[in-house]
N, C-alpha and C positions, 0 to 999 in steps of 0.2 A: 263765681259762676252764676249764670242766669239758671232761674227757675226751667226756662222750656230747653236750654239747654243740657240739665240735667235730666228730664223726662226723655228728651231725645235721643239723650246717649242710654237713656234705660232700656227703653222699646227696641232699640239696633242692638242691644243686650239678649233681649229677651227672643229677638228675628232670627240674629249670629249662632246663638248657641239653643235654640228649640225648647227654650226656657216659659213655653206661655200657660203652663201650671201656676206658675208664679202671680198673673196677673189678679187671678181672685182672692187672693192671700192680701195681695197686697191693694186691690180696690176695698175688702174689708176692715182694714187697718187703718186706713184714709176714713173711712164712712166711722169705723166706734171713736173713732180722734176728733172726726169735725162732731160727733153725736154730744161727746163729752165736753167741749168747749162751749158749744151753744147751746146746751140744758145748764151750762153753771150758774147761769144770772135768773133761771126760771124756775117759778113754784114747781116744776116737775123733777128737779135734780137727787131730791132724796128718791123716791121710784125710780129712777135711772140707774144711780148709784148703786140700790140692792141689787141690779140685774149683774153685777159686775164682782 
């Protein structure tokens, strides 16, 4: 499966069934994923890490 395939069946998910609570749960879990991947290689990751 394509990447925009799978977000497209999420969102007609989230339209179908009145599910759009869901989207900040999960915009937040995208943003501490991509936060944690790109402080790993920088002098900021041990402050990042205590936050967690």
């Amino acid at each position: 499966m394509s990447k925009i395939k799978i977000i497209s069946q999420y969102l007609s998910f989230l339209k179908e069934n009145k599910k759009w609570w869901l989207m900040p749960i999960v915009i937040l879990i995208i943003f501490i994923g991509a936060l944690l991947v790109f402080a790993k290689g920088s002098p900021l990751a041990p402050f990042i890490y205590t936050l967690f």
